[in-house]
LUMVEXLO-695705 format. One line per 4 residues: for each residue x, y negated, z of C-alpha. Coordinates in Angstrom, 3 decimals. Last residue first. Layout:
REM residues N
X Y Z  ... .
***
This chain:
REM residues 388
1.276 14.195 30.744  -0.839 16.310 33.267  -3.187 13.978 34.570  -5.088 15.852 37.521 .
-8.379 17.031 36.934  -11.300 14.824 37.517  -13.404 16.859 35.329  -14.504 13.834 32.795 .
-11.388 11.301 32.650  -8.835 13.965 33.925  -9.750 17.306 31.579  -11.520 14.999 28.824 .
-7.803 13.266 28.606  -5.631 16.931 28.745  -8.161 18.335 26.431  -7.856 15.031 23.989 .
-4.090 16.012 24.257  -4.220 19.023 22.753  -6.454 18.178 19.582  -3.596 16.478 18.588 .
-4.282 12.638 18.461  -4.270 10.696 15.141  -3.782 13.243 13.525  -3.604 16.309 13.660 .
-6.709 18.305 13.459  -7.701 15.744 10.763  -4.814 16.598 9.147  -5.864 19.834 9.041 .
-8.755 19.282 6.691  -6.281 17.679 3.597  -5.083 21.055 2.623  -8.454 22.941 2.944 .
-10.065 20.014 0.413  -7.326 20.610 -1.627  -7.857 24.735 -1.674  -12.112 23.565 -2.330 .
-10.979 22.174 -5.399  -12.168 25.147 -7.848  -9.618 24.022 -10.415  -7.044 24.143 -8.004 .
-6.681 27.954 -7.713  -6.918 29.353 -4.404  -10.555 29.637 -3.882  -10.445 31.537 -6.730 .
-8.732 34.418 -5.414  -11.733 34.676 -3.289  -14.735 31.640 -3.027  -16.014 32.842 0.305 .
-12.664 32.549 1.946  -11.608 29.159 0.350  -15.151 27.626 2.310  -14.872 29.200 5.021 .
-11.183 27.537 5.042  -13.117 24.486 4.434  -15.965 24.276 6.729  -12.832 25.650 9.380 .
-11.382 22.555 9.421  -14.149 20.356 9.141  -15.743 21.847 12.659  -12.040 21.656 14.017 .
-11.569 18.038 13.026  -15.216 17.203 13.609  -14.887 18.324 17.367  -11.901 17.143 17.879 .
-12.682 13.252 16.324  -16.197 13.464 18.294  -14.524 14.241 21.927  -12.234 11.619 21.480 .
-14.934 9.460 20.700  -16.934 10.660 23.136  -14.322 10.428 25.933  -13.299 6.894 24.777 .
-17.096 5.954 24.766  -17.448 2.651 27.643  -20.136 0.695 26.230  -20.269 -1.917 24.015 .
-23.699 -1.640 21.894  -21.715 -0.664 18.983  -19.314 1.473 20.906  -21.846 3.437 22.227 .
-23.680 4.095 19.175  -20.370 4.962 17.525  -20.106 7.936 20.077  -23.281 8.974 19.734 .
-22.536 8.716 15.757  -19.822 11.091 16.570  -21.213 13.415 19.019  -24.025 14.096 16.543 .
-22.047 14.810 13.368  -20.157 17.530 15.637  -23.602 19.650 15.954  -24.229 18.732 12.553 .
-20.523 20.269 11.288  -21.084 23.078 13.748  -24.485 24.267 13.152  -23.078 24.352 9.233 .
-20.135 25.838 9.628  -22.056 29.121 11.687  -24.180 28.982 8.627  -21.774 29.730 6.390 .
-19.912 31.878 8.434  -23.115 34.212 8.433  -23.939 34.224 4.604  -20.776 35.416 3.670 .
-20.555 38.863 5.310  -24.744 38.333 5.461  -24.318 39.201 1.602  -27.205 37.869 -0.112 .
-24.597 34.954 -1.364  -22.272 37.157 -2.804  -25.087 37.158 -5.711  -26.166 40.845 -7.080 .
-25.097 42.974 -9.740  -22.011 45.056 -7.967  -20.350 41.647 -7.706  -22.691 37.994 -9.322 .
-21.177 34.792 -8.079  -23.699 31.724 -8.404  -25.765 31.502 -5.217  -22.215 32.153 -3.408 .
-20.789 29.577 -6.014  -23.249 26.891 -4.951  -22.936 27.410 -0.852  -19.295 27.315 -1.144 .
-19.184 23.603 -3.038  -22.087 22.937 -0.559  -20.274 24.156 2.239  -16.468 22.553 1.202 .
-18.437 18.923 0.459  -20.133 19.101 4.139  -16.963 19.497 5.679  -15.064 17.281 4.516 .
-17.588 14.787 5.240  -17.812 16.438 8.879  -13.627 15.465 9.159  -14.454 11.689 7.626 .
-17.011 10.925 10.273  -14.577 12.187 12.965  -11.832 10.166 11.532  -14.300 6.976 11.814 .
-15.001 7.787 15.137  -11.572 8.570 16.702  -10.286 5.022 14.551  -13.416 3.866 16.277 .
-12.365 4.370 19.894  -8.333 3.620 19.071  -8.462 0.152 16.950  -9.461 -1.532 20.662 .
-6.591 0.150 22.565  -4.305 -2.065 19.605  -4.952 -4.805 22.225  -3.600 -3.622 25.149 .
-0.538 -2.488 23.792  -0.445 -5.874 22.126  -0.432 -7.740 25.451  3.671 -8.744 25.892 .
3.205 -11.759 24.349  -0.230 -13.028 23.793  -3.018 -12.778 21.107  -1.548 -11.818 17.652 .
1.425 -12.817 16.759  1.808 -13.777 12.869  2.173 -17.647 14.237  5.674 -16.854 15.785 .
6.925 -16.066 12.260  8.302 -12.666 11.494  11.409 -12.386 10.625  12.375 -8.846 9.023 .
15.821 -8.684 11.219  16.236 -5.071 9.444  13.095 -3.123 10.045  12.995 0.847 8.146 .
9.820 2.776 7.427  9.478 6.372 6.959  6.300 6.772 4.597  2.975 8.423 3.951 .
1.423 7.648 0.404  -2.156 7.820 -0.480  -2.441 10.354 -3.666  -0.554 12.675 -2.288 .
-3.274 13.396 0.264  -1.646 17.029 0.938  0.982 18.819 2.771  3.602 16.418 2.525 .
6.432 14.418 1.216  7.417 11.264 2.978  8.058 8.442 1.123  11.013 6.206 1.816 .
10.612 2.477 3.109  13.009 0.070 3.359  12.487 -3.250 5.263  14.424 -6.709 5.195 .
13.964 -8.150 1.426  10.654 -5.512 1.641  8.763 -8.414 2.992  5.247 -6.648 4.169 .
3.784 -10.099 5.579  3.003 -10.084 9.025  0.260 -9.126 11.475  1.750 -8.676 14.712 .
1.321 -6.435 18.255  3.707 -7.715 21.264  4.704 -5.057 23.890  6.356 -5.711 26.709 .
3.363 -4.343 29.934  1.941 -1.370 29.426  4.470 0.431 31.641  3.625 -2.369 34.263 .
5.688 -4.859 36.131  8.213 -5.197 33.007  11.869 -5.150 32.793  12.970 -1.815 32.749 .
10.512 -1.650 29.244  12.848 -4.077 27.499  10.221 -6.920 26.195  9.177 -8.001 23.198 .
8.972 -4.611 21.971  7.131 -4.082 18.173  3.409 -3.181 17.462  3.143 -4.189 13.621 .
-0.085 -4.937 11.838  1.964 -5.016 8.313  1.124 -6.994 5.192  1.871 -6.431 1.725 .
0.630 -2.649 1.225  1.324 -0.728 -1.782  4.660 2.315 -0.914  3.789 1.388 2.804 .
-0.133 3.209 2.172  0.427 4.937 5.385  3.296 4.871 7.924  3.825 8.568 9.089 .
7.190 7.215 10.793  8.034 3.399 12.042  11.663 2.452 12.787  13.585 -0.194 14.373 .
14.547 -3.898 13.879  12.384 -7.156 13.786  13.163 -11.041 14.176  10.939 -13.062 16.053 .
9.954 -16.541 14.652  9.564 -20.107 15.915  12.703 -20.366 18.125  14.480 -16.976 18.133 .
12.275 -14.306 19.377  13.412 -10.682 19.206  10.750 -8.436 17.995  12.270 -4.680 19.001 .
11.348 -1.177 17.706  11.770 1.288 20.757  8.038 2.306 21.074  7.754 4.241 24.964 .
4.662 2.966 25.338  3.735 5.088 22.415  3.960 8.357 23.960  1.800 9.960 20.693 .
5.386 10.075 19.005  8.197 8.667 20.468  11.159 9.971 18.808  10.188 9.223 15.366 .
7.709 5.944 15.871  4.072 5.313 15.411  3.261 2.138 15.342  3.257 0.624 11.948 .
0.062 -0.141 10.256  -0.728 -1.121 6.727  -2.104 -3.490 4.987  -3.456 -3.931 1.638 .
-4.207 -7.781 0.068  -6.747 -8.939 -2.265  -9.215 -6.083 -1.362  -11.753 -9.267 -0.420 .
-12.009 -7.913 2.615  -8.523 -8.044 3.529  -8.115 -11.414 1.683  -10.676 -12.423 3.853 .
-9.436 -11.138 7.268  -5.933 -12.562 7.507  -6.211 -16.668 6.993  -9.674 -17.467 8.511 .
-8.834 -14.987 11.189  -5.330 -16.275 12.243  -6.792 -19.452 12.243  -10.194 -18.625 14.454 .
-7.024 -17.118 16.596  -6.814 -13.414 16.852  -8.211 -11.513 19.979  -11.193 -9.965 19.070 .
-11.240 -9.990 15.142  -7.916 -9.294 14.809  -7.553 -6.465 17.419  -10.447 -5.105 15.138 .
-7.736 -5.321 12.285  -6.844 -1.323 12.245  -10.717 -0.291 12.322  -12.227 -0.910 8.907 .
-9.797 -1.908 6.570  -7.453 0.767 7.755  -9.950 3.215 6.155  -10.167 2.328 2.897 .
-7.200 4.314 1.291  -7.736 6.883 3.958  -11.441 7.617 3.026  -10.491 8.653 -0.714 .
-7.566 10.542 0.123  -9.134 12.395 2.700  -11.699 13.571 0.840  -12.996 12.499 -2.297 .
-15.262 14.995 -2.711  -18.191 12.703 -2.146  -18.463 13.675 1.519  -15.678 12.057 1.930 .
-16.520 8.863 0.404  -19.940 9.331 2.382  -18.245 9.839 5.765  -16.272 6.713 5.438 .
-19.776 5.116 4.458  -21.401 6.283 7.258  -18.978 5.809 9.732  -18.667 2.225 8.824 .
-22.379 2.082 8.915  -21.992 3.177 12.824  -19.028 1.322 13.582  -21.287 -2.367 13.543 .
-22.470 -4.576 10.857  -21.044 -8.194 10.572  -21.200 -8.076 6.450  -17.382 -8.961 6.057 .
-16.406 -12.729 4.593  -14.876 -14.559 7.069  -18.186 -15.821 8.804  -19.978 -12.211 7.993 .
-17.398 -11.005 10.804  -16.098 -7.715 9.689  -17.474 -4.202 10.011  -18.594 -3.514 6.606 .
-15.758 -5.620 5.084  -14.352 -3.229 2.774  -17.994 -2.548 1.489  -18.656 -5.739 -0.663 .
-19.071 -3.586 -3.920  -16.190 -5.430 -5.202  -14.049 -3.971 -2.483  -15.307 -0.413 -3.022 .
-14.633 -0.477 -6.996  -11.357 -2.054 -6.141  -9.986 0.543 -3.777  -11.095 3.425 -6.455 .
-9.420 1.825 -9.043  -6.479 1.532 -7.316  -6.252 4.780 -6.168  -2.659 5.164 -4.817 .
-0.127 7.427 -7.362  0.173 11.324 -6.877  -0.169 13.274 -9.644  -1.324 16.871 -9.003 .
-3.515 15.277 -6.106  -4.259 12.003 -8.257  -5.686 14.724 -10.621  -7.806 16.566 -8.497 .
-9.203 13.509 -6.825  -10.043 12.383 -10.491  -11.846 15.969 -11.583  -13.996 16.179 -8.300 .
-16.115 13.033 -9.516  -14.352 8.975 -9.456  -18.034 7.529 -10.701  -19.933 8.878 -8.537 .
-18.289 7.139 -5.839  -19.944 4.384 -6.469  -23.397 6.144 -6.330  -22.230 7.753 -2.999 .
-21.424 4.437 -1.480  -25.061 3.044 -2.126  -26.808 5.957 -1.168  -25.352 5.800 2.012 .
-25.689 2.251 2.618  -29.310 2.695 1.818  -29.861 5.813 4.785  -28.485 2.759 7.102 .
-30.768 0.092 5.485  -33.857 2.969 5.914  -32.609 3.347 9.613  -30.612 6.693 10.330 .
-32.204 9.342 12.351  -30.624 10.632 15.947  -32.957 8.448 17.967  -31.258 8.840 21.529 .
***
């Protein structure tokens, strides 16, 4: 497997991190103090053409495959932007694929370019309170009545809720004791965000203030029958085609993270002078360092194998599982390294390797605990018996 990027891959690179240049360490530490989604940010990627990177070039995108969108995710997060700055692009990438493969030439001629075009924000509501990663067990119901279905429930951990103005909503059309198959009921939709019929309430947390996670609240939000996407009773099977690169892109993001925590490190080890020498000769810092490092690359590998394989459409659910924990604990412990070797200061804000700790172990989290990819690589690799 040829490991090296191509000269237009090493460009797109380049490309994102001279945009992001211009939003340095001091803006992500400010919309962490202050909260408030990074419009500017959004825009400057959208007009450089890059919200589209894996879109159709016939509705606007520039038809290239997982792998550039892994690089440029990774780059934003390499840039210091972190989480904050990947997630409020992210979606763009990955949550519409069902879109793309099973929508309608008129469903994509009508949703994709205003995506692209960072003229509308989406968001995506599956997850629910009580059902968590179990999500044929989703209890919000689309009820059809003539040419629309009208929507009630609850979505959790909903991101970017408190902007977006479209939805790609995976809702029961079916009562699941009345279906052949568990995977069977399940109708996936991409609406408009009409906040006459939903409420949404912020969620406070850990870190990434600056792109909102909400609680989200369906009361008979009609949703026309033309907003479905594919078939009735398929859209479990179709948001399985987000899942591989959403693992992919997240692991990209996680060795970004990483990366900016070990060079921020590396630099004040070379810089901070106890008992008249450098920390940095000190094999008590030295060694961690370069124990994050092996790890980060060795992770980096299993994710752009993994995007390889999706790209040339082959079966990669264990490597992209296998990529996203990997990353996620490689990322994870970049950063805490990275706190460590800095001291007290590591845990003052100005230093902004305490936010990149913060935002890490989300990456750990979500969007599949790193116990559950050890109960899939258990069955789908070992052969061991399914144990949830």
């Amino acid at each position: 497997m040829n490991v090296d990027f191509t000269p237009e891959q090493q460009s797109i690179r380049e490309a994102i991190f001279k945009i992001c240049e211009r939003f340095d360490w001091d803006y992500w530490l400010k919309k962490d103090r202050e909260g408030g989604f990074p419009f500017d940010f959004h825009k400057a990627i959208a007009d450089g053409g890059w919200l589209g990177i894996a879109m159709p070039q016939e509705y606007g995108g520039a038809g290239l495959g997982i792998t550039e969108a892994a690089i440029m995710l990774q780059a934003v997060a390499e840039s210091g932007a972190g989480i904050s700055g990947s997630s409020s692009v992210h979606l763009n990438i990955f949550g519409l694929n069902p879109v793309v493969v099973f929508g309608s030439d008129e469903q994509k001629r009508r949703m994709l370019p205003p995506l692209i075009q960072g003229k509308e924000q989406a968001c995506f509501g599956v997850t629910e309170p009580n059902t968590g990663l179990n999500t044929l067990k989703l209890k919000t119901k689309a009820v059809r009545q003539g040419d629309r279905y009208l929507v009630n429930g609850q979505k959790v951990w909903t991101s970017t809720a408190q902007v977006a103005n479209k939805i790609l909503l995976l809702a029961r059309t079916q009562d699941a004791s009345e279906v052949k198959r568990p995977t069977d009921g399940l109708s996936l939709f991409y609406t408009d965000f009409d906040r006459r019929y939903i409420e949404v309430r912020e969620i406070e947390k850990m870190g990434r203030k600056a792109v909102d996670s909400n609680q989200v609240f369906f009361e008979n939000l009609p949703v026309p029958v033309e907003d479905r996407i594919g078939e009735e009773g398929r859209g479990f099977e179709y948001i399985l085609h987000g899942l591989n690169p959403e693992r992919i892109l997240g692991g990209a993001v996680g060795i970004g993270i990483g990366r900016a925590a070990l060079k921020r490190a590396a630099a004040y080890a070379n810089e901070r002078i106890v008992f008249d020498r450098p920390i940095g000769m000190n094999q008590g810092i030295q060694h961690p360092l370069a124990e994050c490092w092996m790890e980060l690359e060795a992770a980096n590998l299993m994710a752009f194998h993994a995007a390889s394989l999706y790209d040339r459409g082959k079966p990669c659910g264990s490597q992209a599982n296998a990529a996203k924990y990997l990353s996620g604990e490689a990322g994870f412990k970049a950063a805490q390294t990275a706190v460590l070797t800095h001291g007290g200061f590591g845990y003052a804000k100005e230093y902004h390797v305490e936010r990149l700790f913060r935002e890490s172990i989300l990456l750990r989290i979500a969007p599949i605990t790193p116990q559950l990819i050890k109960c899939f690589i258990a069955e789908k690799e070992l052969g061991l018996p399914k144990s949830y």
